[in-house]
C-alpha positions as CSV (number, residue, x, y, z in Angstrom):
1,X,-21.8,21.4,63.5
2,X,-19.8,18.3,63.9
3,X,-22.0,17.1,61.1
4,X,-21.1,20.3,59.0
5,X,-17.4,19.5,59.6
6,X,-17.4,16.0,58.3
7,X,-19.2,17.0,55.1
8,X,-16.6,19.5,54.7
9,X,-13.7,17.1,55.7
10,X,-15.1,14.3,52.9
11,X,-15.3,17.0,50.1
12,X,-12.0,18.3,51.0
13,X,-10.3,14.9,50.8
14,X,-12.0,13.9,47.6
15,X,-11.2,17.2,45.7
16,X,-7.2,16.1,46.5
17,X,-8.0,12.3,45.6
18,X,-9.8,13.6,42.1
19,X,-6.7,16.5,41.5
20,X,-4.3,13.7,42.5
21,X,-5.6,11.5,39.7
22,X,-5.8,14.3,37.6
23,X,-2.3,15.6,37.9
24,X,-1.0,12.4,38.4
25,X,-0.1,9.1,36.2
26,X,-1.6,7.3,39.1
27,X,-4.0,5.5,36.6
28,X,-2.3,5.0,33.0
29,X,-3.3,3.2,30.1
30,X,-2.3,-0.3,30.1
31,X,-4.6,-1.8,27.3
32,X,-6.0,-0.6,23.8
33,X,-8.7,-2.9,23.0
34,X,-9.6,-2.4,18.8
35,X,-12.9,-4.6,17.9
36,X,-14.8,-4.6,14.5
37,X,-11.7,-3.9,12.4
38,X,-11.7,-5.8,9.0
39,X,-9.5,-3.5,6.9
40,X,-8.4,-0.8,8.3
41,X,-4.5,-1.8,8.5
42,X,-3.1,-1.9,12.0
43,X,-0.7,0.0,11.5
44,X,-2.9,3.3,10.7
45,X,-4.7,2.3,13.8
46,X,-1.7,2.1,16.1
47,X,-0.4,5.5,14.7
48,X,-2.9,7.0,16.6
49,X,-3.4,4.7,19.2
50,X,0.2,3.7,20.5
51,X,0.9,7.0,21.8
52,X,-2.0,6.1,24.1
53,X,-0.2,3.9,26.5
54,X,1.0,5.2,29.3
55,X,-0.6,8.4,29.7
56,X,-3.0,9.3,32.7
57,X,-6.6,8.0,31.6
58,X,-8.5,10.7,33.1
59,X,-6.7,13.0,30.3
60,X,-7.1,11.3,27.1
61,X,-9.4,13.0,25.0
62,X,-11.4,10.2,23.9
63,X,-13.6,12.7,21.4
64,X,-10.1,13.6,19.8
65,X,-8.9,10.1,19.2
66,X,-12.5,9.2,17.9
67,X,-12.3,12.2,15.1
68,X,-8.5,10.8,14.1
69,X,-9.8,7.4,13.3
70,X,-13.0,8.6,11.7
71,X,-10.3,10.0,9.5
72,X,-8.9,7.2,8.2
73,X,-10.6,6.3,4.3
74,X,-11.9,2.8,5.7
75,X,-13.6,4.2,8.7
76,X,-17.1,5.4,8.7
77,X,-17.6,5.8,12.5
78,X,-15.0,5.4,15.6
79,X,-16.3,4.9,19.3
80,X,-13.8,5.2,21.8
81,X,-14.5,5.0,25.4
82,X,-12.8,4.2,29.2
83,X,-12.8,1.1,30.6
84,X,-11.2,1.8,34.4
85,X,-8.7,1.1,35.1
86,X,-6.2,1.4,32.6
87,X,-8.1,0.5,29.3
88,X,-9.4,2.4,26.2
89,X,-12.1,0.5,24.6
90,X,-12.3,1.4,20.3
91,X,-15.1,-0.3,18.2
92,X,-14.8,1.2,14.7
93,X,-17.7,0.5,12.0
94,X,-16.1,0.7,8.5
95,X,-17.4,1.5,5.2
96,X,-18.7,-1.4,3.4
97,X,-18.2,-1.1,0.2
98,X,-21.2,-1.7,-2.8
99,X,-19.3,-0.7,-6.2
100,X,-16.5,0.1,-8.0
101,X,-15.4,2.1,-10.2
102,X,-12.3,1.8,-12.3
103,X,-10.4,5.2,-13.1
104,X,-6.8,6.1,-14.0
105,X,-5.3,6.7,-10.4
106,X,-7.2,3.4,-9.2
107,X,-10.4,1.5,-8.5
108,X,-12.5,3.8,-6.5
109,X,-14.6,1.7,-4.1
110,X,-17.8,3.0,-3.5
111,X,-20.3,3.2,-0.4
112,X,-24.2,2.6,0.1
113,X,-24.6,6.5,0.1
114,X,-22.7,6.7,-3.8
115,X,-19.7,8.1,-1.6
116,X,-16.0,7.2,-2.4
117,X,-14.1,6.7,0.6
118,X,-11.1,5.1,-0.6
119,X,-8.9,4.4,-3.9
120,X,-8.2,0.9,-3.2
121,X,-8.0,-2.7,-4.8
122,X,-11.5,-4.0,-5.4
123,X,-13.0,-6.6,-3.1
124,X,-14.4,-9.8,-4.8
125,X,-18.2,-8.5,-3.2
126,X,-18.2,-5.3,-5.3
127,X,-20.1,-4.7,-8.1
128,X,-18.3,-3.0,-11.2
129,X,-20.5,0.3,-12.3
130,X,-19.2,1.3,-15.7
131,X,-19.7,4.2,-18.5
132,X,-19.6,6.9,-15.9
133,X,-16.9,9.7,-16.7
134,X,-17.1,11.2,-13.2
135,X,-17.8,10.1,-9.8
136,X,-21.2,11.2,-9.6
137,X,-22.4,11.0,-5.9
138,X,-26.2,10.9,-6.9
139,X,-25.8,8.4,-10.0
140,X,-23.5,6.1,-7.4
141,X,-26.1,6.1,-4.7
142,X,-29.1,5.1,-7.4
143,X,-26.7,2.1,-8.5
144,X,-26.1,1.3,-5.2
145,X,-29.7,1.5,-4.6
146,X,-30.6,-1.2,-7.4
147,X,-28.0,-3.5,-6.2
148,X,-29.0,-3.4,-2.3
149,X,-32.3,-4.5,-3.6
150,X,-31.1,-7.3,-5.3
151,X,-30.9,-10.9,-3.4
152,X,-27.2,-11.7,-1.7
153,X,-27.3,-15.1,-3.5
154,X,-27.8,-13.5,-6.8
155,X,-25.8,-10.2,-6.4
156,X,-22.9,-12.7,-7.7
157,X,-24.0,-12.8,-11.3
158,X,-23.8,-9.9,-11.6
159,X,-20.7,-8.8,-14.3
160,X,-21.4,-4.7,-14.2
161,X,-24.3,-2.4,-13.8
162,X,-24.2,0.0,-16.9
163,X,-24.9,3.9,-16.0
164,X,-26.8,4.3,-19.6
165,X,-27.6,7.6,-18.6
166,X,-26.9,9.4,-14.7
167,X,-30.3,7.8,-13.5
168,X,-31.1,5.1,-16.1
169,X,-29.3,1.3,-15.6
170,X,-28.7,-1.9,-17.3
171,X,-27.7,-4.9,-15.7
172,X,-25.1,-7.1,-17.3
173,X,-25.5,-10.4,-16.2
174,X,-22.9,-12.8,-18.2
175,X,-23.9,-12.6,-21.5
176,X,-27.7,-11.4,-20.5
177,X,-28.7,-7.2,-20.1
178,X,-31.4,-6.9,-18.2
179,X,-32.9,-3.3,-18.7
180,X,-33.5,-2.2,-15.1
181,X,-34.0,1.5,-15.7
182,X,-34.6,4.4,-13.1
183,X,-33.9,3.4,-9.5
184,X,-37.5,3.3,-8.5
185,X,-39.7,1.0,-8.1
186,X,-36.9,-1.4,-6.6
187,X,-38.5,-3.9,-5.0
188,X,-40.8,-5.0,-8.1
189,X,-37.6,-5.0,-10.5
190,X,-35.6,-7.2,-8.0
191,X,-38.1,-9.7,-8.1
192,X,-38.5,-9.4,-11.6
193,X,-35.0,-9.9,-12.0
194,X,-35.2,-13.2,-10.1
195,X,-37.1,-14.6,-13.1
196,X,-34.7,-12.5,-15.8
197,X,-31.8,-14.5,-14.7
198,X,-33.6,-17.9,-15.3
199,X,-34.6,-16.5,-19.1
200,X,-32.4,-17.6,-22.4
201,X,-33.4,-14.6,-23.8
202,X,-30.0,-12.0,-24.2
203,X,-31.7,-9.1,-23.0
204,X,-35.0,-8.8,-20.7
205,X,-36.6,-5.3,-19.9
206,X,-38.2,-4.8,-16.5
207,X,-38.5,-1.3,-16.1
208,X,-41.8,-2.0,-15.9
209,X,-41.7,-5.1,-13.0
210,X,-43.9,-6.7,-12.6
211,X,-44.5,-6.8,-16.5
212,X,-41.6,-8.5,-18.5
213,X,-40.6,-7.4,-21.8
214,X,-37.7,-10.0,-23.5
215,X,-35.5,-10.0,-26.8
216,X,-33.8,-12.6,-28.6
């Protein structure tokens, strides 16, 4: 019995130690901790965030702040969690942005998926996709395709990839096309375009990598 009463004493006092801290700003936010930001602006991030500080930990609704920074054009994925006691932890992982594609309102910058997330200025790493008259999620994602294939080290001679048709591409390289075609077959045509680059011809076909095909 003795041991009953105990058992009952300890679950008694924890339930008001656990309501306490529930009811009670005993433990508040002291720190907001943001890591893997590169450009979402701080100021977009502390419009949500700043509101934060201050407030009882155990009642922030980490799943709610996690959807309003998801919501936020350079944000692909927010993780917020608690770090007791008094911190919120936030990593974000932002789009990264493969093309661009200039239109009347702005350059639309474009993600591996052929998604665009934001109207933006372009970044120097973006790769300029041209004679497209819509944002076309499915031609964007095939460009975006080619381009991932394509070495780092020689993604920067790259002047525009050409949408000849929706699913059809040419690669402007300076003053050299090289006819990539359908996005299939990737792998082949970015080795293939390895060797294009070091041609003098003006315009190389690989659309069918490994064979070469060249023009004066």
């Amino acid at each position: 019995m003795k041991k009953l009463l105990i058992a009952i004493a300890l679950v008694v006092v924890t339930g008001i130690v656990v309501a306490c801290l529930w009811f009670f700003p005993i433990l508040k936010v002291g720190n907001v901790v943001i890591s893997q930001r590169d450009q979402t602006s701080e100021a977009d991030i502390a419009a949500i965030t700043d509101g934060l500080q201050g407030q009882n930990i155990l009642r922030v609704d980490t799943t709610a702040v996690a959807s309003a920074l998801s919501a936020l054009p350079w944000v692909a994925e927010a993780r917020v969690a608690k770090k007791f006691p008094d911190t919120i932890d936030v990593s974000l992982v932002e789009h990264r942005a493969v093309l661009v594609a200039e239109r009347e309102d702005g350059d639309h910058l474009i993600d591996a998926n052929g998604k665009v997330f934001v109207v933006a200025h372009r970044l120097d790493y973006t790769v300029p996709i041209t004679n497209t008259k819509g944002d076309n999620q499915e031609t964007f994602q095939a460009a975006a395709g080619i381009i991932a294939s394509i070495a780092e080290s020689e993604r920067g001679k790259i002047t525009e990839i050409k949408a000849v048709t929706p699913y059809s591409f040419d690669i402007i390289a300076g003053d050299k096309t090289i006819v990539w075609g359908a996005a299939e077959n990737n792998g082949e045509k970015a080795r293939a375009f390895s060797v294009a680059l070091q041609r003098s011809e003006s315009t190389i076909d690989i659309t069918g990598a490994p064979t070469i095909s060249v023009q004066e």
